[in-house]
C-alpha positions, -999 to 999 in steps of 0.1 A, spaced: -33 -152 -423 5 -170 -423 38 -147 -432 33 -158 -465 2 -158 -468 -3 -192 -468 -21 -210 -440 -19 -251 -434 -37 -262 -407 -25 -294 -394 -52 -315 -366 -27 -332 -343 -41 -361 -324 -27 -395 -301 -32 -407 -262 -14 -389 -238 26 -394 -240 31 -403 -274 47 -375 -286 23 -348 -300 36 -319 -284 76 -333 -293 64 -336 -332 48 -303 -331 83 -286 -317 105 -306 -342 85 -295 -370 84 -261 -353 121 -261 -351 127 -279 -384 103 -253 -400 120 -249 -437 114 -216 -436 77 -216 -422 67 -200 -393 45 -220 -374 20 -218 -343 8 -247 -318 -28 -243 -301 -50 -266 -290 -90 -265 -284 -82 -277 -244 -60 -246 -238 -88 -221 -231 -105 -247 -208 -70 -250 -189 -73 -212 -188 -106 -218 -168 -94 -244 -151 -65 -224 -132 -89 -194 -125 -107 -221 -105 -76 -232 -90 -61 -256 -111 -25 -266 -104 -18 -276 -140 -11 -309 -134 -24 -339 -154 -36 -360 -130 -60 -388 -151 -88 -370 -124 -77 -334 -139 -81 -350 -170 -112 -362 -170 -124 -323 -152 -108 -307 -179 -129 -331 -205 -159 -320 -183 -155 -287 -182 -147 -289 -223 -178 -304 -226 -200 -280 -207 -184 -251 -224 -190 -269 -257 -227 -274 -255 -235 -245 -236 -215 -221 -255 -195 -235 -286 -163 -220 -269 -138 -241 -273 -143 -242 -311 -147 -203 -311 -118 -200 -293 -98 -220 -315 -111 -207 -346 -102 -172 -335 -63 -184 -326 -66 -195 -364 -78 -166 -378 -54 -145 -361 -23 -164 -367 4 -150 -386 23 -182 -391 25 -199 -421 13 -236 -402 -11 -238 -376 -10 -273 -357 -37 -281 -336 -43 -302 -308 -80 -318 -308 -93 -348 -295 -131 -356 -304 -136 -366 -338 -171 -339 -342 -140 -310 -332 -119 -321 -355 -143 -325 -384 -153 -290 -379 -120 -275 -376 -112 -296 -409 -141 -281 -428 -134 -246 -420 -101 -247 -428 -92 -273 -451 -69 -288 -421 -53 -321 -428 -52 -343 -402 -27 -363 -383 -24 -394 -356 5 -397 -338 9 -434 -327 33 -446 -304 28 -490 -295 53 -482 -263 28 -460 -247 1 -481 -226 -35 -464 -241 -49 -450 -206 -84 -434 -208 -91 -410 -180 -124 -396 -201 -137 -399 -232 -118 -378 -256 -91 -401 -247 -108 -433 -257 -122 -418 -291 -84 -410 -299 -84 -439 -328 -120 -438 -339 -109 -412 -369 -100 -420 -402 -66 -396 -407 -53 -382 -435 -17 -391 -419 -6 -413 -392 30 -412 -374 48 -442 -360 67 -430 -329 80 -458 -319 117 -459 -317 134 -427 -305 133 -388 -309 158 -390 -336 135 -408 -360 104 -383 -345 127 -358 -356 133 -372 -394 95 -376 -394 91 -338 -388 
């Protein structure tokens, strides 16, 4: 695990379009050195999703199908959290930041891997909630939490 061997595994959570997936990249292309890898526990459901015909777009309907089909997967199978764990274990970057949403995902990913965890917040961004990983964004206590609320340039000295 990691080039260095050193793995950090970083939980990455917020509402939709407050700048998760912009933080992940600065750091990514900030990385000090690091190599670093960006998963998330919905990308094998979106993997499902398009077999079934999924366009890819994020439609709050999509959304809340995707959530759906996360949650059948979960309980059924205990996929999603496989899956991720396995895109873990095989990493060879030195960070691993991951994108979860429900607070039981999150505490299991943090107990495997000693992940620390992160809310990215942004007070511009109207909270929508399409299903209910969405609403249960701000019902975990994080180890860190990440004001976006001014511009990319201050994202970017955050990173």
């Amino acid at each position: 695990m990691g080039g260095c061997g050193i793995l950090i595994v970083v939980i990455v959570n917020g509402y939709p379009k407050v700048g998760k997936t912009t933080f992940e990249k600065l750091c990514k292309k900030n990385n000090y050195n690091l190599s670093v890898d960006i998963f998330s526990t919905i990308d094998c459901i979106k993997d499902l999703a398009k077999i079934c015909g999924w366009d890819g777009e994020k439609t709050p309907e999509h959304r809340r199908a995707l959530s759906e089909l996360k949650d059948f997967t979960s309980e059924i199978y205990d996929y999603p959290f496989k899956n991720i764990c396995e895109k873990i274990t095989n990493s060879k970057a030195d960070v691993c930041f991951i994108d979860s949403r429900e607070p039981n995902d999150i505490d299991r990913i943090k107990e495997k891997f000693n992940a620390i965890t992160v809310l990215i917040d942004n007070p511009n961004i109207e909270e929508k909630f399409s299903n209910h990983a969405d609403s249960n964004v701000k019902s975990y206590n994080y180890n860190i939490t990440i004001t976006n609320d001014e511009d990319i340039y201050k994202l970017e000295l955050l990173s």
